[in-house]
C-alpha positions in Angstrom: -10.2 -2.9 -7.7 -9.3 -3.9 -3.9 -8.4 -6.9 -2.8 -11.7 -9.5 -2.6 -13.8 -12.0 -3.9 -14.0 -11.9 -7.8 -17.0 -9.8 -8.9 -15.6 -6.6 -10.2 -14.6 -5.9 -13.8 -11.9 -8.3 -14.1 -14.1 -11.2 -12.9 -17.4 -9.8 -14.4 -17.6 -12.4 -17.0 -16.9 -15.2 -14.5 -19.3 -14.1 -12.4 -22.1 -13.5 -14.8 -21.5 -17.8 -15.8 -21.4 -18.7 -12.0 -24.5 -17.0 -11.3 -26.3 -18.5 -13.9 -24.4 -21.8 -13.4 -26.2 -21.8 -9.7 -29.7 -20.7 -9.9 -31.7 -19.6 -12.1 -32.7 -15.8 -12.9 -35.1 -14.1 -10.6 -38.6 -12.9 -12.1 -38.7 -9.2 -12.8 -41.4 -7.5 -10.2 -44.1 -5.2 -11.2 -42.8 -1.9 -11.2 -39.5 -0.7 -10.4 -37.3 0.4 -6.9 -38.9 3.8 -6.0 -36.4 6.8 -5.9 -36.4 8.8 -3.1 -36.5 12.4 -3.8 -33.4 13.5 -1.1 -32.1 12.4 2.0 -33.9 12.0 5.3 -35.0 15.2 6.8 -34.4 14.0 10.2 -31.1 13.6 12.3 -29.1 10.4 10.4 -29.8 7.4 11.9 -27.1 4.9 13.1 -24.9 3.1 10.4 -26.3 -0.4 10.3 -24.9 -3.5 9.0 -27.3 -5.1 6.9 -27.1 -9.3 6.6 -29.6 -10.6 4.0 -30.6 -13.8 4.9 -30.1 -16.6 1.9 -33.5 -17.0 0.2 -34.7 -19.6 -3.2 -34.6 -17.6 -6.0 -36.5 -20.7 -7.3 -40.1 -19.6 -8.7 -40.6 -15.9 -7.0 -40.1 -12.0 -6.9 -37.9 -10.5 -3.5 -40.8 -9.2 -1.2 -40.9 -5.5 -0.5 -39.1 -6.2 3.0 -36.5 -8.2 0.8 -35.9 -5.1 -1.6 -36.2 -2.5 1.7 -33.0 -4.7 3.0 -31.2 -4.0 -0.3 -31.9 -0.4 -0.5 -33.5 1.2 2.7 -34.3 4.8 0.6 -33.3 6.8 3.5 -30.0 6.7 3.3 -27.2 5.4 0.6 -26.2 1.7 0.1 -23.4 -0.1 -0.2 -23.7 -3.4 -1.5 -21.6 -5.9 -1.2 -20.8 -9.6 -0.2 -19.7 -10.7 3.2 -16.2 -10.1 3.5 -13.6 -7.3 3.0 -12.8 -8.2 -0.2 -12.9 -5.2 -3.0 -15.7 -3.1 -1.0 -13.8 -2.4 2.1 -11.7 0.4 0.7 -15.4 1.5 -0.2 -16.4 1.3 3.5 -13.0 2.7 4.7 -13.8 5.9 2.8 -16.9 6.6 3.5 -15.9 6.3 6.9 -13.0 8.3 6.5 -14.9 11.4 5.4 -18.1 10.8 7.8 -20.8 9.5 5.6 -23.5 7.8 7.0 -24.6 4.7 4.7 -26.3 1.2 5.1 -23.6 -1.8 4.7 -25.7 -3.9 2.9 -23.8 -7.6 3.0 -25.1 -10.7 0.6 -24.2 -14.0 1.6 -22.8 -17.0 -0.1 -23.8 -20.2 1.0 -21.6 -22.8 2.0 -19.3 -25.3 -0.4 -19.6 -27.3 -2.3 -22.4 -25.5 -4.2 -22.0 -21.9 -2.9 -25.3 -20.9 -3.1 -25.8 -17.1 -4.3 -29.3 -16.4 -4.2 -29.2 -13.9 -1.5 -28.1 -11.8 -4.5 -29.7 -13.1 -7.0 -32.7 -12.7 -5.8 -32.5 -8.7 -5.8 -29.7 -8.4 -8.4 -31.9 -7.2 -11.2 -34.3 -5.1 -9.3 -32.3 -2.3 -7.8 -32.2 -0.2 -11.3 -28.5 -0.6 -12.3 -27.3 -0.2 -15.4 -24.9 -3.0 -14.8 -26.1 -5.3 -12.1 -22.8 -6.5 -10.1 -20.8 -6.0 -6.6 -20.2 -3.7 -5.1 -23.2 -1.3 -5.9 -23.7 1.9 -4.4 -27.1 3.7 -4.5 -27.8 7.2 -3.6 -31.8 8.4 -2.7 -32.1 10.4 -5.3 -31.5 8.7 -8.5 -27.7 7.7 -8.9 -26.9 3.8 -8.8 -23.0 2.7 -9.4 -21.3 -0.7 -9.8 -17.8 -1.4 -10.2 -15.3 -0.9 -7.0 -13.4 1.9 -9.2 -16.1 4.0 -10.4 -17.7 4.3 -7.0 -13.9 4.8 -5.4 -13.3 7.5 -7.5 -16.9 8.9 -7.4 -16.7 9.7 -4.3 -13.1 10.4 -3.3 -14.2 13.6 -5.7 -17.6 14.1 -4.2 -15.8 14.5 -0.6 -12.8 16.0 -1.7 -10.2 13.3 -1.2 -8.7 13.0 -4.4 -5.9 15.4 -4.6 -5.3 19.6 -4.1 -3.8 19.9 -7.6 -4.1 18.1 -10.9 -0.3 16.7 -10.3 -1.5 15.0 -7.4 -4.5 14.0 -8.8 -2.7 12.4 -11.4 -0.1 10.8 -8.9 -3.2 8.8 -7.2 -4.7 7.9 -10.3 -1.3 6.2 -11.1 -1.2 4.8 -7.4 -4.3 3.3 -7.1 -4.0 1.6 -10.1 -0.9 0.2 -9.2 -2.4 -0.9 -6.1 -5.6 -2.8 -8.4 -2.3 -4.3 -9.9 -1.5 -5.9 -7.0 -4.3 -6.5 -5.7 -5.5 -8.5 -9.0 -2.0 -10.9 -8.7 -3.0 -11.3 -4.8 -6.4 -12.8 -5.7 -5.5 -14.8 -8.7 -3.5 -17.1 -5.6 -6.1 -16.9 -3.2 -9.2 -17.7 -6.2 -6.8 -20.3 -7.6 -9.7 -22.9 -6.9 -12.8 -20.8 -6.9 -15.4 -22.6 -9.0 -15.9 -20.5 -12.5 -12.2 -19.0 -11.9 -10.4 -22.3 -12.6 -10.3 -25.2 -14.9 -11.0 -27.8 -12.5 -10.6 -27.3 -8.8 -8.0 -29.6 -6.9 -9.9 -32.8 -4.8 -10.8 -31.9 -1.6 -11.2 -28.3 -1.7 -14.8 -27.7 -1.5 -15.8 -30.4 0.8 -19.4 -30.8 1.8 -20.1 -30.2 5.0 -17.6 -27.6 5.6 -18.5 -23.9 6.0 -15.6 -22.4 3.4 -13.2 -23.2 1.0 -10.0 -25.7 2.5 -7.3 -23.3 3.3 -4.3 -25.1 2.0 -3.8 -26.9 -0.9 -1.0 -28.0 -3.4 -2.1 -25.4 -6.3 -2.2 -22.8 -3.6 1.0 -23.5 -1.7 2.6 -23.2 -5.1 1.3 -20.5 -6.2 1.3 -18.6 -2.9 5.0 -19.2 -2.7 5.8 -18.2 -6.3 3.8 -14.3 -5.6 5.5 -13.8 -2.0 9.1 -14.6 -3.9 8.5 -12.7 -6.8 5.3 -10.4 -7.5 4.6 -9.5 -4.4 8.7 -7.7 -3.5 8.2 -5.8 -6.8 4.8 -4.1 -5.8 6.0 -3.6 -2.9 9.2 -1.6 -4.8 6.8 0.1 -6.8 4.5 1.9 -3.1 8.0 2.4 -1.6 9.4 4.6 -4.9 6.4 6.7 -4.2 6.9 7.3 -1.2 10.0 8.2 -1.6 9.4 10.3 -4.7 6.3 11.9 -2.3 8.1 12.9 0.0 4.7 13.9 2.2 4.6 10.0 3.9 1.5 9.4 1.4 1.8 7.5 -1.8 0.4 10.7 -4.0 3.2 13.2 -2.4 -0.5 14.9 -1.3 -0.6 17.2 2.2 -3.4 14.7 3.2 -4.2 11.5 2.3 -5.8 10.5 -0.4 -8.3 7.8 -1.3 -5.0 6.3 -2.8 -3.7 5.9 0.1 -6.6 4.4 2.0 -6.9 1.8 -1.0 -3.0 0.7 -0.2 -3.2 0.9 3.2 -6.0 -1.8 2.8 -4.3 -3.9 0.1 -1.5 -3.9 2.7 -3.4 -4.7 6.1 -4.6 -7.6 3.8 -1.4 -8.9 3.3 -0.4 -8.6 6.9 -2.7 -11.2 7.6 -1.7 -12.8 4.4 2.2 -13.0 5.3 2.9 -11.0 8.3 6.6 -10.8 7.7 6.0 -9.2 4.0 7.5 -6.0 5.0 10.0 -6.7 7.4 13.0 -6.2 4.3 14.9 -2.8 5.2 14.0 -1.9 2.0 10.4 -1.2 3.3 10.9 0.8 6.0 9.0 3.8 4.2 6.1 1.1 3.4 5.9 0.0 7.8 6.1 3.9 8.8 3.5 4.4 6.3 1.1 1.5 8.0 1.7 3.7 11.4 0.5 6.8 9.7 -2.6 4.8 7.9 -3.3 3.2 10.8 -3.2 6.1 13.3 -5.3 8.5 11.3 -8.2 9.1 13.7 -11.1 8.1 11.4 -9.6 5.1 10.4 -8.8 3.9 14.1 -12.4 4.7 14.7 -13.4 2.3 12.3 -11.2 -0.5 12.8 -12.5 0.1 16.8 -15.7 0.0 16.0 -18.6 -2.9 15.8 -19.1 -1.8 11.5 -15.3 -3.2 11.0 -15.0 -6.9 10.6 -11.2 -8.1 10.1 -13.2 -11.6 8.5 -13.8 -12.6 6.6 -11.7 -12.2 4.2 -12.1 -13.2 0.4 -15.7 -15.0 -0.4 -15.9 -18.3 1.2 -14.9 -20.0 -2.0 -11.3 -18.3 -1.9 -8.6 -19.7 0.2 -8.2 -17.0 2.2 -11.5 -16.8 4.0 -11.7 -17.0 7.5 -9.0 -18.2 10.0 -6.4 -16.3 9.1 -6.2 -13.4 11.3 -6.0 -15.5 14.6 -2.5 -17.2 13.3 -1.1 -13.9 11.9 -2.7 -11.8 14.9 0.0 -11.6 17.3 2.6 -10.4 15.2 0.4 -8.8 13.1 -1.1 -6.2 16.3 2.2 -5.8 18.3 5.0 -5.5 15.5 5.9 -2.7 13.1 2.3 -1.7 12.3 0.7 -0.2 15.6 -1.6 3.0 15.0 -0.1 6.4 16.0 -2.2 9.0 16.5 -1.4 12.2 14.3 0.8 14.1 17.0 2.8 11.1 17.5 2.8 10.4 13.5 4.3 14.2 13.7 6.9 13.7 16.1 8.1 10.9 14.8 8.8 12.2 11.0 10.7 15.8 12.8 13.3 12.9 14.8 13.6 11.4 11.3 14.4 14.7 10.3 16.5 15.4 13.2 18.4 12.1 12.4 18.9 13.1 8.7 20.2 16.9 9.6 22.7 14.8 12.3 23.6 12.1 9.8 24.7 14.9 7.5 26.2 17.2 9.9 27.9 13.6 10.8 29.3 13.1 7.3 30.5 16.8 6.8 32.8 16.6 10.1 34.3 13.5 8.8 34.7 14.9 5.4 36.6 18.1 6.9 38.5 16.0 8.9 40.0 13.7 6.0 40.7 17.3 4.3 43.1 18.9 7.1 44.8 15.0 8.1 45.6 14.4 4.0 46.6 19.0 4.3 48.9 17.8 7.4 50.8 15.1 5.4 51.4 17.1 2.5 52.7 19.8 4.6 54.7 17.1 6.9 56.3 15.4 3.0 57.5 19.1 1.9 58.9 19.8 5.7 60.8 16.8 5.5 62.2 17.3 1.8 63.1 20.4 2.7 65.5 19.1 6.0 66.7 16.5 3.3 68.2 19.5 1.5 69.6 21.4 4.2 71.3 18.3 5.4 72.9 17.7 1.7 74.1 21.2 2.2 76.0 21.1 4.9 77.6 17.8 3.9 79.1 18.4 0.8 78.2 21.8 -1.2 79.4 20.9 -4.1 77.5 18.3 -4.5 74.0 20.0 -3.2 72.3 19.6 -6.9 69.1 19.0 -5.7 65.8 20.9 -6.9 64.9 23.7 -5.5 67.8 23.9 -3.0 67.7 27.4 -1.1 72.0 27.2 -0.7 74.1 29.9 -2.4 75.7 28.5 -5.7 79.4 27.5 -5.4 80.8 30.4 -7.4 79.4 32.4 -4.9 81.9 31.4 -2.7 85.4 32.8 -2.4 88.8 32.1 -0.4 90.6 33.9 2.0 92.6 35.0 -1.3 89.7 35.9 -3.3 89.5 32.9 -5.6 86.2 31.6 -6.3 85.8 28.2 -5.1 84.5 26.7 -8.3 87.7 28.2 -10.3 90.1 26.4 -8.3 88.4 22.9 -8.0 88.2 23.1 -11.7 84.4 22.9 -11.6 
């Protein structure tokens, strides 16, 4: 799960009582959704962004047009609300590895009562097994829900989930790591989301208004306590990968994987979130990673293009809606982050490499050095003992006792009679 309003697994639950809670359930049609047998035979048509408009679910089935908006049967749909939320690592994929689909967007209305019918109305007439959002339906029979079934669906239909089983495994581990974090990250920005919370603070849902207030008390609190402490352990966490990668992507893959494109969402989220989240020189790895995310042709495509919408955000009921971007944007465009294409992506980890290979080169000289300047003194302490004991010599022989002293032994020395010199001084 990616970072959006509540209606995935962890929410299902939730979701299923709010529905209920604000409409009641649509009447069954005659018949069913027709399957189309295959794809269109004809060049794809243009990706289109699909916005449903809010209908009463109150007393009626959705009209052919209404279920051709949900599912247009000539190519596949994504279904989803409007906002990023948990689908957009959906739509960053499918973009990523060129799959034309129709963006099909529900809308919620505004608070206080939030009205979902533009779902509802179509929820249990699409033929899933598990009616929810995000839904993906194929022509051709197969119909997904859940954010991490589809993900993984198709990062192994297209290829993107890893060269080896190791690396598969390393993704597996990653992304779920990143639903970790994403899952803390909402439980602050849902903290007053009717059906997700005991009782919502005064104030928040004010008629009149077209989303959720963006500050309150509960969130302030609780927004504070995850950028102090959850938030610089998750953050640990995608950095040790890195690290451990070694490749610059979070699986230690050659390419990137859909891991990666599910982190390098959870993290442009947070950008806007708290734009100074990665600014610790701790996670360094985790801002040259956003260059690399960010410059990866497909991806700068997208977030170029009329499909991607930066808000909003979370569904209207979360805090962290719409608004958001325009008070992070300056810093958030013109810092750390900027996209580099893949040439410059390139250059820039060989002078990392560069700087390394100096840095130790560095480090060896200095090491070599300390070895001949401590070889020097030794050498210098014996030259000077040794000068010690010459001196002694000359001085008084019979008293040069001292170790290792090259002079000839007294009773080696003899008179001009012959006596030794160590007879006659008694020695």
């Amino acid at each position: 799960m990616l970072a959006g309003g509540p209606s995935d697994s962890r929410f299902a639950s939730a979701v299923k009582k709010e529905d209920r809670k604000n409409s009641a359930e649509p009447t069954r049609i005659h018949g069913h959704v027709e399957h189309a047998s295959s794809m269109s035979d004809g060049a794809p048509e243009r990706d289109s962004v699909i916005q449903l408009e809010r209908k009463s679910v109150m007393g009626r089935s959705p009209t052919e047009a209404e279920m051709s908006r949900a599912f247009s049967k000539k190519r596949p749909a994504l279904g989803y609300w409007d906002n990023r939320g948990i689908a957009e690592p959906i739509r960053l994929l499918l973009h990523y590895v060129g799959v034309e689909f129709d963006d099909v967007r529900f809308d919620v209305g505004p608070p206080p009562a939030y009205d979902k019918s533009d779902w509802l109305l179509v929820k249990d007439h699409l033929g899933l097994s598990a009616p929810n959002l995000p839904y993906w339906i194929e022509p051709g029979g197969l119909r997904l829900t859940q954010s991490h079934a589809i993900t993984l669906y198709l990062a192994q239909k297209h290829g993107v989930d890893g060269e080896s089983a190791a690396v598969r495994g390393r993704a597996i581990m990653a992304h779920e790591c990143v639903r970790d974090c994403v899952s803390a990250f909402m439980a602050v920005t849902y903290c007053n989301a009717p059906g997700y919370c005991d009782a919502a603070e005064d104030g928040v849902h004010a008629a009149g208004a077209l989303q959720a207030a963006r500050q309150s008390a509960r969130f302030n609190a609780k927004r504070d306590a995850y950028l102090k402490e959850k938030l610089p352990s998750h953050l640990d966490t995608f950095t040790t990968m890195l690290r451990h990668g070694a490749t610059g992507w979070v699986a230690g893959s050659a390419e990137p994987t859909y891991a990666d494109l599910c982190l390098g969402e959870a993290l442009d989220q947070h950008l806007i979130f708290a734009p100074h989240c990665l600014d610790a020189p701790a996670h360094e790895p985790l801002r040259a990673f956003m260059g690399r995310f960010r410059g990866l042709p497909a991806v700068a495509a997208y977030h170029q293009s009329e499909r991607f919408k930066a808000e909003p955000l979370h569904n209207r009921y979360a805090h962290f809606h719409c608004g958001w971007l325009h008070s992070a944007e300056k810093y958030y465009t013109q810092r750390h982050y900027t996209p580099r294409s893949a040439g410059e992506a390139k250059k820039s980890r060989r002078r990392e490499l560069c700087r390394d290979i100096l840095a130790l080169v560095l480090l060896l000289g200095v090491l070599g050095a300390m070895m001949a300047v401590g070889r020097t003194a030794i050498e210098f302490h014996e030259l000077e003992e040794h000068v010690e004991q010459e001196a002694a010599c000359a001085a008084d022989l019979p008293m040069c006792n001292m170790t290792g002293c090259c002079c000839p032994s007294p009773a080696n020395f003899v008179d001009a009679g012959g006596v030794s010199l160590e007879s006659a001084s008694g020695i």
